[in-house]
N, C-alpha and C positions, 0 to 999 in steps of 0.2 A: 938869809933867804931874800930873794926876789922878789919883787911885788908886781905881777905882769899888769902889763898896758893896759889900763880902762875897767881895772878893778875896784871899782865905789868900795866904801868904808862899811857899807852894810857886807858885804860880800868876801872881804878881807875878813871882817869879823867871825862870820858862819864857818871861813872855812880853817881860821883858826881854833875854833871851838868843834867843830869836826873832826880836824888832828889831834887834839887833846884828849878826846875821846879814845881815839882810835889808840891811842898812846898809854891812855890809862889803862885800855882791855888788853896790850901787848903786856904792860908790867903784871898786871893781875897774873896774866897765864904763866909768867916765867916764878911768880913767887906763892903761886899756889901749890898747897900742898908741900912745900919749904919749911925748914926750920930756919925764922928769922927773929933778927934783934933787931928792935926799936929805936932808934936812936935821934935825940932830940939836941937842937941847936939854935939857941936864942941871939939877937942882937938886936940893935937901933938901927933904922934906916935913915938917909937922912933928915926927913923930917921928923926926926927922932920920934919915931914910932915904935914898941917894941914889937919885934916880931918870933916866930918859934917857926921853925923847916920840922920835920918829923920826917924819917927816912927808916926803909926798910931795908935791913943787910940781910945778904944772904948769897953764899956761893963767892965769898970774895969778893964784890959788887955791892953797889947801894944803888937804890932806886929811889928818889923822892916820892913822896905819900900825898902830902898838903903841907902849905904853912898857915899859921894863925896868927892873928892881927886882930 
């Protein structure tokens, strides 16, 4: 993605956090009302951090949930 011309870091931020919204309510509505499985997946980042992904399948597709850290 692009970062247009004379977009401050405040601004960038909001409207990445705006798409992730908007991201999150498209996944909700496609696995609502779904029969899904949960599926979790652990590893170290590199600052060896453990982290866990949590993902919702359904319909032959995975949608990511959240990860934990």
């Amino acid at each position: 993605m692009c970062i247009p011309n004379g977009m401050r870091r405040k601004e960038l931020s909001l409207a990445v956090t705006k798409l992730g919204e908007r991201i999150r309510g498209m996944v909700a509505t496609k696995v609502a009302g779904a029969n899904i499985t949960m599926a979790v997946d652990g590893w170290s980042n590199t600052r060896h951090e453990k982290m866990v992904n949590v993902i919702a399948l359904t319909g032959g597709k995975a949608y990511y949930v959240f990860v934990l850290h």
